[in-house]
N, C-alpha and C positions, 0 to 999 in steps of 0.2 A: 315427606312430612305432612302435607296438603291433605293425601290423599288418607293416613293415618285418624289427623284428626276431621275427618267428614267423617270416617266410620266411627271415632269415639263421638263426635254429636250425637248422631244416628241411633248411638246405642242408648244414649241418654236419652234423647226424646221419646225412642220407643218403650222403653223401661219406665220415665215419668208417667205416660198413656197408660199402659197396664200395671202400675201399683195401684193393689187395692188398698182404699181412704184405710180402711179396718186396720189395716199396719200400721198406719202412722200412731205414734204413741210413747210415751216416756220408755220402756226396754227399747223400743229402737234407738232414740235420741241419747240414751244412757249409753248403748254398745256404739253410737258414731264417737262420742263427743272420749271415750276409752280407748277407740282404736288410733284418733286422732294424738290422745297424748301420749300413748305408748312405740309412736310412728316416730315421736319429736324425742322422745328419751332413748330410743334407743336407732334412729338411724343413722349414728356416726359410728356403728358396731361394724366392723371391716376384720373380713380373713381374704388373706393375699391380694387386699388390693380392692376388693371387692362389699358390698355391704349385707349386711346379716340381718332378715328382720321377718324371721318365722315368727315370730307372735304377731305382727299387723297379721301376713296373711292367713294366720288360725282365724283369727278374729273376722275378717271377711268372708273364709269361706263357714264359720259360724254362722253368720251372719245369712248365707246363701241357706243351711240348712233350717234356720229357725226361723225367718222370715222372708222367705223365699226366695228367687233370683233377681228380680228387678230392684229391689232393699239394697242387695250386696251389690250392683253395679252402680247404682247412688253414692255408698257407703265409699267405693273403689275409686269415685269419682272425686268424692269431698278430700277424700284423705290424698289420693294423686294433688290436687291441686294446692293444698295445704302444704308440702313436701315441697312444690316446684317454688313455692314464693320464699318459704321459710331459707330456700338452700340457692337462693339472688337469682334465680331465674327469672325472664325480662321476654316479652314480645310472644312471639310463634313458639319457643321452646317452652313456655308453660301449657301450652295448652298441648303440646305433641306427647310431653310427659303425662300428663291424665292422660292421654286419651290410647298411648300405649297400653296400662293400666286398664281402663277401662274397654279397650276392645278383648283383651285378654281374657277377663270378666264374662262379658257377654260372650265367647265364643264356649266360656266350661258351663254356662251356665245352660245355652241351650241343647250343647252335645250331653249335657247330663238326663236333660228333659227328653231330650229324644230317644236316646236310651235306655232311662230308669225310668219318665213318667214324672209325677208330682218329687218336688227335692224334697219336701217337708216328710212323706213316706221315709226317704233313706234314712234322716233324723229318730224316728220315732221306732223303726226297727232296730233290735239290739244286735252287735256285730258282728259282721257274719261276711261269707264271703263276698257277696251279692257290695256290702259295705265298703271292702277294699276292692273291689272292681272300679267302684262309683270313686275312689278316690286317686285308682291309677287313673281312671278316664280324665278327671279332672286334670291331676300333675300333667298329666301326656300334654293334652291340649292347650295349659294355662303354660306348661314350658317351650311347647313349638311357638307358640304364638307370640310371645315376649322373647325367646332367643333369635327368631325368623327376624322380628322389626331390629332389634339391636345392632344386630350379627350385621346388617345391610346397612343401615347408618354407618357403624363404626366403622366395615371393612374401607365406604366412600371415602371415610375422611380420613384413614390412613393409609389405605392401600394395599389391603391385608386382603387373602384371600378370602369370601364372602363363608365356605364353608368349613376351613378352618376356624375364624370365628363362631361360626354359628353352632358350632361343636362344642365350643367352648362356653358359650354362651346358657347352649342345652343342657350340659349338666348340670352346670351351675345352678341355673334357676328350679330344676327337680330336687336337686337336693334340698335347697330351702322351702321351695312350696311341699314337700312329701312328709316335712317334720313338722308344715303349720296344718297339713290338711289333718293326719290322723288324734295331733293334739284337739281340730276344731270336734272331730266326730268322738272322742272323749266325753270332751264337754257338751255335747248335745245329747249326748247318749244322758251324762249328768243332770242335766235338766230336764230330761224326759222321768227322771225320778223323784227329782225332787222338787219341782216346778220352778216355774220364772221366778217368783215372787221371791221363794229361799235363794235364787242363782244371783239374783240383783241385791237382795241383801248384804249374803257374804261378801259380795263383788265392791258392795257400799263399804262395808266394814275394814276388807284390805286397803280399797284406797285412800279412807280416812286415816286411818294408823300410818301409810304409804306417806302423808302430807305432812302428817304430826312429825314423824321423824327428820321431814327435810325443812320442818320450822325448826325443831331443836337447833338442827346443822345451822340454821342461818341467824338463830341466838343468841347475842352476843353475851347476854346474862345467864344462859346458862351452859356457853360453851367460849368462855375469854380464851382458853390459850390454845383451843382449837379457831377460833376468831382471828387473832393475832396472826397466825403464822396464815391463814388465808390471804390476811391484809397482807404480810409482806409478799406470797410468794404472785397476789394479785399485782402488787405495786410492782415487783419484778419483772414480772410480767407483760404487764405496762409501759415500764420504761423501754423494757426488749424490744417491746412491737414500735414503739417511738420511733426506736432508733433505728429499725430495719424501715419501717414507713418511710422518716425522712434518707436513710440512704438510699431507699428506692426512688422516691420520687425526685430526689434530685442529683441523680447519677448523672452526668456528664454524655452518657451512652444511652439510649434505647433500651428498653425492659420492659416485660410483660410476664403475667403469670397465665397459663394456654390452659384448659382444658385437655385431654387427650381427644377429645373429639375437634379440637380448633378452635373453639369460643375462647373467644377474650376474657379471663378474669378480671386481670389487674394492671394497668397499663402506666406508666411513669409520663413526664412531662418531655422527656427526652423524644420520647417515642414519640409522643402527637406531631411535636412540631418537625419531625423528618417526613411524618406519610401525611401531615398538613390538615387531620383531624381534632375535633374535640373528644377530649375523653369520654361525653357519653356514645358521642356517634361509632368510636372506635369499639366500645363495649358494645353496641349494637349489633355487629359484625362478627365475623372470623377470621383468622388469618390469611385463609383460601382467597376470601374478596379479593384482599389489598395484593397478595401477588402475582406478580407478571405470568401471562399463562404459560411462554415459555420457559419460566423455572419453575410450575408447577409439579410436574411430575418427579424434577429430582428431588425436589423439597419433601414429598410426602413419600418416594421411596426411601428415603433415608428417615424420616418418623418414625416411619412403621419398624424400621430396622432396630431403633433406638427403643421403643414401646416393647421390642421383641425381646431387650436385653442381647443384640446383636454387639453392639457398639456404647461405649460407657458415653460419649457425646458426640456431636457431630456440629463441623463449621463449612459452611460455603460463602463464594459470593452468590447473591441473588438479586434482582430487582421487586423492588415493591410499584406499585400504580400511585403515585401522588393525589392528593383530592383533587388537585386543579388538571389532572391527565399526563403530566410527564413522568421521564421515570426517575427513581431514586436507589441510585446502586449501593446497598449495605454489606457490611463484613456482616453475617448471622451464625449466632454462634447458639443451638439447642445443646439440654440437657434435661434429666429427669429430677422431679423431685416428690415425695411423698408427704402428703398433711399429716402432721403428726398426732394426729386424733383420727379423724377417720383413716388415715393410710391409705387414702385414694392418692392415683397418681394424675401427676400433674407434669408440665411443662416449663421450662422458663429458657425465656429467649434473652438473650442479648444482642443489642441492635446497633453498628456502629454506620453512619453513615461516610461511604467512599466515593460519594459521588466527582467531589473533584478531582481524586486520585484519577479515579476511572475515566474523567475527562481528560488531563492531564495525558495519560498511557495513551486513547485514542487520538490526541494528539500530536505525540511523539509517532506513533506506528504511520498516522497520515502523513507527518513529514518525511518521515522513512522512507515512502513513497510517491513523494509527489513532489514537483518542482517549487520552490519556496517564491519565486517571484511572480510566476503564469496559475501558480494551482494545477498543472498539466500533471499526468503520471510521469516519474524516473523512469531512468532507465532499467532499473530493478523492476519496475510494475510494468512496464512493457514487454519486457523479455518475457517475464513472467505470462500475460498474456498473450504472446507468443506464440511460446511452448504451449499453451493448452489450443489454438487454433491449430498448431500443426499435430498432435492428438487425436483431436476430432476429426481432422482431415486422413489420418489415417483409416479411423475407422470407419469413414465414408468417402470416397473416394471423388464422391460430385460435388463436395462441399470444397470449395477452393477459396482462396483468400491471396491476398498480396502487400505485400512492405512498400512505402514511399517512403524513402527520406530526402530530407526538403533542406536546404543550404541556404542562406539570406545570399543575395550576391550584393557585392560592393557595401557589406553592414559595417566595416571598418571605417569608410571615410564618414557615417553617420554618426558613429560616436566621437572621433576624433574631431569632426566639424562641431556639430553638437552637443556633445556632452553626452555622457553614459545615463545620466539623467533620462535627456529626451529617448536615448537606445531600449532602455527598461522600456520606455511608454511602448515602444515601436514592438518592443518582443510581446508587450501584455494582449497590442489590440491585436497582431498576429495570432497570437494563441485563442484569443477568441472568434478571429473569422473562422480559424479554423473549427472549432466546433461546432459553427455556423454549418460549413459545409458538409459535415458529415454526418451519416445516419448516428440513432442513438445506439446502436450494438458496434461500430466503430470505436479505434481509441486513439487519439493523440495524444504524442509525448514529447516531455521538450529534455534531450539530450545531454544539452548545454551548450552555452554559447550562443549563439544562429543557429542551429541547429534543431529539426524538429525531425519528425517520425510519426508514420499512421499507419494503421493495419485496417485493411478492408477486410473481414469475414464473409461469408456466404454470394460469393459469385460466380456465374455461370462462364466469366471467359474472363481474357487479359482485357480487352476491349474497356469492361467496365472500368477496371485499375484506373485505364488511361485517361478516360471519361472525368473521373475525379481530380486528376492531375489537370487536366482541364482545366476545371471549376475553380482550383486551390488558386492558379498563373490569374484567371480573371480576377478571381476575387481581389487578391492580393496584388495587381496592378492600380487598382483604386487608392487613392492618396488615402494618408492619413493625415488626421487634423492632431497635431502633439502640443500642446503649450504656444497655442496660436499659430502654428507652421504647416503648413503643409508640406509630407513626405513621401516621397516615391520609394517604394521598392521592388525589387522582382526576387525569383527563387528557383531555383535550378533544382528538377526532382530526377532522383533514379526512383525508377520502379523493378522492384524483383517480385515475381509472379509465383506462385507456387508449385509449378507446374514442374520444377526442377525434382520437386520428391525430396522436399529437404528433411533432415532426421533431428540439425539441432537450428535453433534460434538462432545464434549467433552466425552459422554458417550464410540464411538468407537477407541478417543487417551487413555483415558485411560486404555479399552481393549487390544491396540498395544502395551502399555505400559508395559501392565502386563504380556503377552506375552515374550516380550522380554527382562522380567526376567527370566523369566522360561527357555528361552536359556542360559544366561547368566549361571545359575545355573546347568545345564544341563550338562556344561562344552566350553561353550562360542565357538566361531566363528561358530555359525551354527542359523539356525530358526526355529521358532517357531509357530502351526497355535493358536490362540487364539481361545479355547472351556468355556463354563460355568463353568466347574470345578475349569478355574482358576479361574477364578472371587471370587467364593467359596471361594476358599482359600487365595484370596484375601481381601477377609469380612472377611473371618475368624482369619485371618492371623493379621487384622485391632482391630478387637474385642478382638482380645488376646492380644495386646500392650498397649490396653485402660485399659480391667481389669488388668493387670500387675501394670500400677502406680497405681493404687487403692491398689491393694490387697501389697503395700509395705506401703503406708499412712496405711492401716486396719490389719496392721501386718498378711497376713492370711496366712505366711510361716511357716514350722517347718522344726525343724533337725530328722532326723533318721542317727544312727549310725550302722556300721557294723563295725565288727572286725576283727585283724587281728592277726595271727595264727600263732608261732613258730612252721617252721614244725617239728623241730626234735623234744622236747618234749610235745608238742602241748599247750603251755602254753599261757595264753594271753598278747600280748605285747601293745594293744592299739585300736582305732576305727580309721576310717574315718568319716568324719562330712560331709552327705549328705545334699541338702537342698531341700526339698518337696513343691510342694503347694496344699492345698486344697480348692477347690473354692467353694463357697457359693451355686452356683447354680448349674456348671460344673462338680463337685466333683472333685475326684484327678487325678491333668493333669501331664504330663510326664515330669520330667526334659529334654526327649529330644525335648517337643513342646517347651518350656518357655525359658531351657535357652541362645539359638540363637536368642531369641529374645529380652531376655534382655541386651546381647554383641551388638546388634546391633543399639538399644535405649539409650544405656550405663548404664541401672537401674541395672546393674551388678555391677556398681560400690559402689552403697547403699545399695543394697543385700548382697554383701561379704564381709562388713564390719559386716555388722548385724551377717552373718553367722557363721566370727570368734570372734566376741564378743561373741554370746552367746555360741558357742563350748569350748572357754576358759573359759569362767564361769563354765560350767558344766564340764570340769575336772576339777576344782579345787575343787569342791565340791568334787568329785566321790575321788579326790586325801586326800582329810580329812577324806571320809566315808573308802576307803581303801586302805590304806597306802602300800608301795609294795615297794619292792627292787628289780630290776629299778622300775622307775618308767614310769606307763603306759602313754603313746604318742595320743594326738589327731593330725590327718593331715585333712589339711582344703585346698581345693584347691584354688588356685588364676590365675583368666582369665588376659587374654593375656591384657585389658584396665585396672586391676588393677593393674598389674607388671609395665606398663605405665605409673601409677602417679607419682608426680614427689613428693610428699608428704606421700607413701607408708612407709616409715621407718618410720616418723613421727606416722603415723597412727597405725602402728603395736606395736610399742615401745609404745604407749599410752596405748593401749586397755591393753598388758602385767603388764602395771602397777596399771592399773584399775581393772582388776581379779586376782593380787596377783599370777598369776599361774607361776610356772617354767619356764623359757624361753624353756629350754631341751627336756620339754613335749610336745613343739607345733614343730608340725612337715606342713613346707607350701610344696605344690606340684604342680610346674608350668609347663606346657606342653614343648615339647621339641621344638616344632615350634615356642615357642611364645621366650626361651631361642636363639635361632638363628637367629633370624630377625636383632637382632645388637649386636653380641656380645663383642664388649668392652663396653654399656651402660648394658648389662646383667651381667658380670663378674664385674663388678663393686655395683651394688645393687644386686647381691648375696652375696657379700662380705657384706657389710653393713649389710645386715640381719642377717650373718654369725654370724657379729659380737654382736649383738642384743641377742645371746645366743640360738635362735630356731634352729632348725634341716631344712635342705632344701633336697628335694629330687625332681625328674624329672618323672612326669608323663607319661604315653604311652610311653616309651622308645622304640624304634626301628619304629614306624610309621612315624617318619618326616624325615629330610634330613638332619641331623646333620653329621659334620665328625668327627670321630673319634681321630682325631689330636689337636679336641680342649675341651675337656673330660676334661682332665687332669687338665685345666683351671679353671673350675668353684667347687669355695668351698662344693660339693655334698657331702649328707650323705647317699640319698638311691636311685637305680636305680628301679621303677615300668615297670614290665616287662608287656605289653599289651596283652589284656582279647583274641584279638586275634590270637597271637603265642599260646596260652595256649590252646584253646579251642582245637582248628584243632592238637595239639602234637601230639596226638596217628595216626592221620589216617596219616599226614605228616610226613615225615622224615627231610623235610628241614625245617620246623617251628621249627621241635626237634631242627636239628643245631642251628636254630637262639636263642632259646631259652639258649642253652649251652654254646653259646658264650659269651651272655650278663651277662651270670652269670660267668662266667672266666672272661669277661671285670671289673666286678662290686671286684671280687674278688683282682685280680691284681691291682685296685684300692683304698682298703681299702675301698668298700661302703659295706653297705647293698642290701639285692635285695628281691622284694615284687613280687610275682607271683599274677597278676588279674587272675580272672575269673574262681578259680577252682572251677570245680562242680562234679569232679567223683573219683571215690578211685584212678580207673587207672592213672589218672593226676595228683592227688595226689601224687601217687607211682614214676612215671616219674618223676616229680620235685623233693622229697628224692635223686632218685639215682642220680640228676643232680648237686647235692647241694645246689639249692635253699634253702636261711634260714627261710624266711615266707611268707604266704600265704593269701590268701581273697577272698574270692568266698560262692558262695551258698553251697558249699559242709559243710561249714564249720557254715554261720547263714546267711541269708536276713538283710536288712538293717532293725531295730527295732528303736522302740520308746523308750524313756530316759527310761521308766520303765522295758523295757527289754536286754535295755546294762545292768542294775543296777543288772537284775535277773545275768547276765551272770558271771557279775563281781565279784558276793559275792557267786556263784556257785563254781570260778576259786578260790578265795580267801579263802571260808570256807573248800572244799570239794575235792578231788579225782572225777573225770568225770571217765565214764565207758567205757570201751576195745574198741577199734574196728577194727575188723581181717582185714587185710590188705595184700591184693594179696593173699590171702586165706594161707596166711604164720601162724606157730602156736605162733608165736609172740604177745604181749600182747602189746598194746600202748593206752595211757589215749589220747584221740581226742575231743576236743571241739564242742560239736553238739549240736545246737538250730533248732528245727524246724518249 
């Protein structure tokens, strides 16, 4: 447009230069002041959309022929600008509109000169071919010249191709300038006859009579009931406009009437206050400004689409550029509309503003994704990221990356001591070291719970993974400050590397996964790298909790009993009720694989019942088949979640009344850890058992962390001294001590005391001199099957057991020996 009108100045100033004074004169100032009004009467004449006004340009290039070239570019100039104000053109577009016009102008006027010589000659020769030459040259060049700028303008602002436009463009304007040229060269030819003076006469006389008749028309005295029906169909009229005015300007919605080039018509109130302009500034503009460059291009394919008669309307969302610089997401809905006078087309927008819908959506989609208490990504946006590191990793082979997943250790006793309050705090500043510590193309995620998750991208070894895992342990050793407290935590990490060649996502969290148990278990605040072993024992680990609930549905457990041994006359006082499994396919697995796994599935719970139902049934048998004074004692252990139920007396009191057996005979045996964890709800359903009539005694004594101050408390009838003081006795001295103590504790107690784990004369010998009362270990039987407690039993019962020399002393003592 710039560049347009420099060369319309240009054409002017040079054309001002060389007009000779001798022109200027009443016929000139007669043909501007004609061409002007007959520009204004008839440029709302439109075919297809387009405007029709072969008589201005007869009259200009008249103008060219009778008074030279420089006249007619003047002439081209006054009437262009006249046009552009009359029809609310404002700024840079009036002057772009002359000066199309008048480069136009200037370009026939001096290709005419250049090839015909004086233009006043072509006037004054009568028609001839030489005459339509000079008026195709003119047509040619006044329609390249004015379809070339159009064609280029309009394609910019819709999108249209530059020369299909301008094809369009070219015929058009031949067509109408080809019917003003030969009419101008007519009437030049006319005035070459009959001079100026008769031309301007006539010219006077038509448009006298032209005025007269549009006074009549506007006469109310001599034209009343053509008057009347003006006034109504004005007053009609009037009100119409009224009422489309005020529905437009106070629409609820955004509205504007567009140009097809983009310029702002008509703008509503709705509309300012969403894009945050005054209606003139908004009029000063085009639609192109105010919208976001990235909806630019669909916005104006879909215009042109619509201009095309491709599509009867079209609606998107788009963003507009606010005046203060943010954006404003509108529902925009285009359609066509035609002036119903000139039948030019035009545009109208409807503008709904969505901006907080679209807020609202983006922040539903963020929560979709992201942890609601940290702001960390889900586990949905991490997987997600994931998947496309392992992607890339495919397609380049040296781009490696690796998973941590990161476990709080000990985060239960912080909210429980604390409150989930202060735990929130604890998880928020966590989630922020951690972004602390990682690059910005890293991602942290928070899982849920304590539980977090990082992917390292782009690294050259495991080394770096670990480096990281590093960083995370330091970091997050540093206390935090929560609601004036200061809190420690640590965090157990697996790392799985990439190096495995994984295909899906899930396959390498669940490897970090597993991993960062295996720290956990290890002994917690440290890491872990993740190898196939674990995974092994993973499966393995999986397949052994599957056939477990089976194999308690398919009964495929047994008991084995082992005995326990007065050491002083080595008489037999009773068994322990072991519980075995033998697997179908597996053969027989270890109480130490199954039963951590059962404590930790809780099938421990249905197991230990089963285990002292059937222990009680089978001494009450064994108590019919041999009768004994005492009577022999079955001990049945019970885990740390059966001590836990809160229906365990119930259940124990039941089974006793259901095998008839002695309460006296059953002796239960609960570890010392599991008697600590609460002891007033311990000391309390000890007692209750107590009173149930069974025998309670304390397993692994001296391995956990009991104090000695609260002993005295709990109703115990036998202290089990653990397989480990006993084993190591002889080579240790201070296992001795511990060992001697427990039995002076047990003593000065009124308990009994059970020595595990003896397996040799020497240990034997040691526990005699220590006073240990009975014992249990290998030395004395392996744990057997019901048919060979039964041998042992009626062995002890019927028979005398034979000598066995002891410390090589010549002492004779009867010992219990099953081998």
């Amino acid at each position: 447009m710039q560049v347009v009108i420099a060369l319309g100045v240009a054409s002017v100033l040079l054309s001002l230069y060389r007009l000779p004074s001798a022109q200027l004169g009443l016929p000139l100032l007669f043909l501007a002041l004609t061409i002007v009004h007959l520009d204004a009467r008839f440029s709302h004449i439109t075919l297809r959309g387009r405007k029709v006004a072969p008589a201005v340009d007869a009259l200009l290039f008249l103008a060219m022929l009778l008074f030279d070239g420089e006249a007619a570019i003047l002439l081209a100039a006054v009437v262009a600008l006249c046009a552009a104000l009359r029809a609310g053109r404002n700024g840079i577009n009036v002057f772009f509109s002359a000066a199309v016009k008048v480069f136009a102008a200037f370009l026939v006027v001096w290709t005419l000169r250049l090839n015909f010589g004086s233009l006043a000659e072509i006037s004054e020769q009568n028609p001839s071919l030489a005459t339509l030459n000079a008026v195709c040259m003119a047509l040619l060049v006044n329609s390249i010249a004015r379809a070339s700028i159009t064609a280029i303008g309009e394609a910019y602002k819709i999108n249209q191709r530059v020369w299909l436009t301008w094809g369009h463009q070219f015929l058009w304007a031949a067509a109408t300038y080809f019917a003003g040229a030969v009419a101008a060269c007519l009437v030049a030819t006319l005035v070459g006859f009959t001079g100026m003076e008769n031309f301007i006469a006539v010219a006077a006389i038509l448009s006298v009579a032209d005025f007269a008749y549009r006074a009549y028309r506007r006469n109310p005295e001599l034209c009343v009931p053509d008057t009347k029906l003006v006034e109504r169909n004005a007053s009609a009229s009037k009100e119409s406009e009224e009422r489309f005015r005020s529905a437009f300007d106070y629409a609820a919605i955004g509205m504007a009437l567009v140009s097809s080039e983009g310029r702002w018509l008509q703008v509503n109130r709705s509309l300012c206050e969403i894009v945050g302009y005054t209606e003139p500034e908004l009029l000063a503009t085009d639609f192109l400004t105010i919208t976001h460059p990235d909806d630019l291009g669909t916005a104006m394919t879909n215009i042109g689409m619509l201009l095309k008669g491709n599509v009867p309307t079209y609606q998107m969302e788009k963003r507009y550029m606010h005046k203060q610089g943010h954006e404003v997401w509108v529902n925009w809905s285009v359609s066509l509309a035609r002036d119903a006078m000139s039948k030019s087309v035009h545009l109208i927008f409807q503008i709904q503003d969505i901006t907080n819908r679209k807020v609202a959506e983006q922040q539903l989609h963020h929560d979709a994704f992201h942890d609601a208490l940290t702001g960390l990504p889900n586990r949905a946006l991490f997987m997600d990221h994931l998947r496309l590191a392992i992607a890339r990793a495919k397609r380049n082979s040296t781009q490696m990356y690796a998973v941590l997943y990161l476990d709080l250790d000990r985060f239960k006793v912080i909210n429980d001591s604390l409150g989930h309050m202060v735990g929130d705090q604890l998880l928020v500043g966590i989630a922020r070291r951690l972004e602390e510590c990682l690059r910005p193309g890293d991602t942290v995620a928070r899982l849920g719970g304590d539980e977090f998750t990082v992917l390292i991208e782009d690294i050259k070894a495991e080394n770096e993974a670990i480096y990281v895992a590093e960083r995370i342990q330091k970091e997050l050793r540093l206390p935090f400050n929560l609601s004036g407290r200061e809190v420690f935590t640590t965090v157990s990490i697996g790392i799985a590397p990439s190096s495995s060649n994984y295909e899906r996502a899930e396959d390498i969290l669940r490897d970090a996964d597993t991993a960062m148990y295996r720290a956990k278990s290890a002994g917690k605040a440290r890491h872990e790298i993740f190898d196939t072993a674990m995974h092994a024992r993973a499966m393995n680990l999986l397949q052994l909790e599957t056939d477990l609930r089976r194999a308690v549905e398919r009964e495929e457990f047994f008991v084995q009993y082992q005995p326990i041994v007065d050491l002083e006359n080595f008489s037999l006082r009773g068994f322990e009720a072991l519980v075995r499994w033998r697997h179908p396919e597996r053969g027989f697995i270890s109480p130490i694989d199954f039963i951590p796994v059962a404590e930790e599935t809780g099938l421990i719970i249905p197991l230990g019942e089963w285990v002292l139902r059937e222990s009680c049934k089978q001494m009450q048998r064994w108590q019919k088949m041999f009768p004994s004074d005492p009577l022999m004692f079955i001990s049945v252990n019970l885990s740390g979640k059966q001590f836990a139920q809160h229906d365990l007396i119930n259940e124990v009191a039941y089974i006793l009344n259901e095998t008839k057996i002695d309460p006296h005979s059953l002796k239960l045996e609960i570890t010392e850890s599991v008697v600590m964890e609460n002891i007033e709800t311990a000391t309390e359903m000890l007692k209750q058992l107590r009173a149930l009539g069974v025998q309670l005694s304390i397993d692994d004594f001296g391995t956990g962390y009991s104090s000695l101050s609260y002993l005295h408390r709990f109703p115990i009838d036998t202290l089990k001294i653990d397989r480990s003081f006993v084993t190591c006795m002889a080579e240790n001295n201070e296992n001795m001590e511990i060992v001697r103590t427990i039995i002076m504790l047990a003593q000065n107690l009124g308990m009994d005391v059970v020595a595990e784990g003896v397996e040799t004369n020497e240990q034997l010998s040691l526990l005699r001199k220590l006073g240990c009362e009975n014992g249990q270990g290998y030395f004395f039987s392996k744990p057997v099957y019901q048919e060979g407690a039964e041998k042992i039993i009626s062995d002890t019962y019927l028979s005398q057991m034979p000598a066995v020399n002891l410390n090589n002393s010549n002492q004779n003592k009867k010992v219990l020996y099953v081998s």
